[in-house]
Structure formats: C-alpha cells, structure tokens
C-alpha positions in Angstrom: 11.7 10.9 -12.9 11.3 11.0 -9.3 8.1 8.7 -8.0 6.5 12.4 -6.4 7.2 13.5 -9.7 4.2 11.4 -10.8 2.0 12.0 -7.8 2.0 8.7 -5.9 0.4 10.7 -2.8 -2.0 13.7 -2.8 -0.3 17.4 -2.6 1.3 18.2 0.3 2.0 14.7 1.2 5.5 14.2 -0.2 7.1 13.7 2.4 5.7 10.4 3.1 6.2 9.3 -0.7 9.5 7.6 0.4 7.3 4.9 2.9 5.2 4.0 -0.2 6.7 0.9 -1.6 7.2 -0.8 2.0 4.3 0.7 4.4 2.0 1.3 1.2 0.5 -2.4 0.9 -3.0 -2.4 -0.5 -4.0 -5.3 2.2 -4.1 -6.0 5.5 -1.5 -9.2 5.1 1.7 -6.5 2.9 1.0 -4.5 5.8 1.5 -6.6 8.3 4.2 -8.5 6.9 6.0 -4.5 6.3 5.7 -4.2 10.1 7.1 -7.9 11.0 10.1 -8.0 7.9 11.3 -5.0 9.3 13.4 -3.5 12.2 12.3 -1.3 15.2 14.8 2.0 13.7 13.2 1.7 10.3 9.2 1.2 11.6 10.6 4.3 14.2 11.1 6.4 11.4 7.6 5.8 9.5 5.6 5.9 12.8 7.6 9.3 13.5 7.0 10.7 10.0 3.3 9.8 10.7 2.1 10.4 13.3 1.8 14.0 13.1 0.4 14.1 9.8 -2.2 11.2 10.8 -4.7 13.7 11.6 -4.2 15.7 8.3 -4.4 12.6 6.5 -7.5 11.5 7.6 -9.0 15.3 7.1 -8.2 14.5 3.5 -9.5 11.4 3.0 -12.4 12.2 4.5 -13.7 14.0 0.9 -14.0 11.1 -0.9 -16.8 8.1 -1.1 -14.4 5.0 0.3 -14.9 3.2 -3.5 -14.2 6.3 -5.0 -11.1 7.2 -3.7 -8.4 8.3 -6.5 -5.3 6.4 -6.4 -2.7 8.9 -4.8 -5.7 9.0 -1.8 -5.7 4.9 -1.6 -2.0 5.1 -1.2 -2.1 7.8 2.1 -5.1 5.4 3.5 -3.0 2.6 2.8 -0.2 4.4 4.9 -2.6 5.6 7.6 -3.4 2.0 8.3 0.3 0.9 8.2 0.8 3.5 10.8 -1.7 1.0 13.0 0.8 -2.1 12.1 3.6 0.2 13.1 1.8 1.8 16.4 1.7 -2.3 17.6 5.3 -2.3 17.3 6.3 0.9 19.2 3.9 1.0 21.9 2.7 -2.6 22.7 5.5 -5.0 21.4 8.4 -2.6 21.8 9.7 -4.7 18.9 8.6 -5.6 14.7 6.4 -8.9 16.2 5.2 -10.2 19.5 7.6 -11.8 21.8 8.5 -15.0 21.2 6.6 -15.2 17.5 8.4 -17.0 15.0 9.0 -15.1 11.9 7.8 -15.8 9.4 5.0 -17.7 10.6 1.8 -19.5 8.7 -0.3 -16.6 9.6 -2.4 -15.8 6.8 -5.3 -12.8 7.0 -7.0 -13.9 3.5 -10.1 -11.9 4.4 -10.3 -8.4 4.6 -12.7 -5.6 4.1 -13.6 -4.4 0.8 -11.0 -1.6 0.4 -7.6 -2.2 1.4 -8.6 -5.0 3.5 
C-alpha cells in the first residue's frame, strides 16, 4: 500500500505526500532540524514543489477550527510551515544553516504554540 493510498494529505495534495516523513514534523524543533540535516538540492526540491501550492494549501486549511483540524490537514500545515524552515535556507542563508553554525548544535525550541508548535 502506497502511504497516498491511505490519505496522509487531503485530496489533491499527493504530490507533496513524498515530503511527509522529512518536512512533515509536528513541531517547530523536527522542522527545523529537517531544514539543518539536510542539503540545499534536497530543501530545493521541497521549497520548489511548495511554493506554488502554498497558496492553495492555506485556502484549504483555512475551513477548519485550528484544534479541529483532521489529520491529513495537520500534515499539509505541518508542511506549509516547513516551507518557512526551507524559505530561510534558499533565500537568506543560501545554504541548510546560517554561516558559520555548528551542526548539530545545543539549540533546543522546547516551547511552541499549541498546535504544531
């Protein structure tokens, strides 16, 4: 069984199934350690496949109550806010972590809003 085959991501989101189990982090800390474990070609090819569907996404999520969101929409919200960890990396660092940053490092976020925080 493929995983679309058991609807990780709402309809007509498939195509971003495949950036689930990295990018798809249900805090603020997975996500930030996808972005910094990473490569610039591989967090190219999520931001790419994003981007233009950021919009969409959001148009989507927008229908449910944030605590009420059904688990195939918490997953494309998780992803719309890994497209943030990613947008760092293409268009500020030009690279997965700041310049001259030790990886890994003793950064820890262990506060975070309520959902996906």
């Amino acid at each position: 069984m493929t995983h679309s085959a058991i609807n990780r991501l709402p309809a007509g989101f498939e195509d971003l199934d495949r950036f689930v189990d990295h990018w798809g982090g249900e805090t603020t800390q997975l996500r930030l350690k996808a972005r910094s474990s990473v490569e610039m070609p591989e967090i190219r090819a999520f931001y790419d496949a994003m981007v233009p569907r950021a919009e969409e996404a959001l148009v989507h999520l927008e229908q449910y109550p944030m605590h009420e969101m059904p688990a195939e929409a918490r997953r494309l919200m998780a992803l719309v806010l890994a497209l943030a960890q990613a947008h760092v990396a293409v268009e500020i660092f030009g690279a997965a972590r700041a310049p001259n940053t030790p990886w890994p490092n003793s950064i820890r976020i262990t506060t975070g809003l309520p959902l996906l925080g």
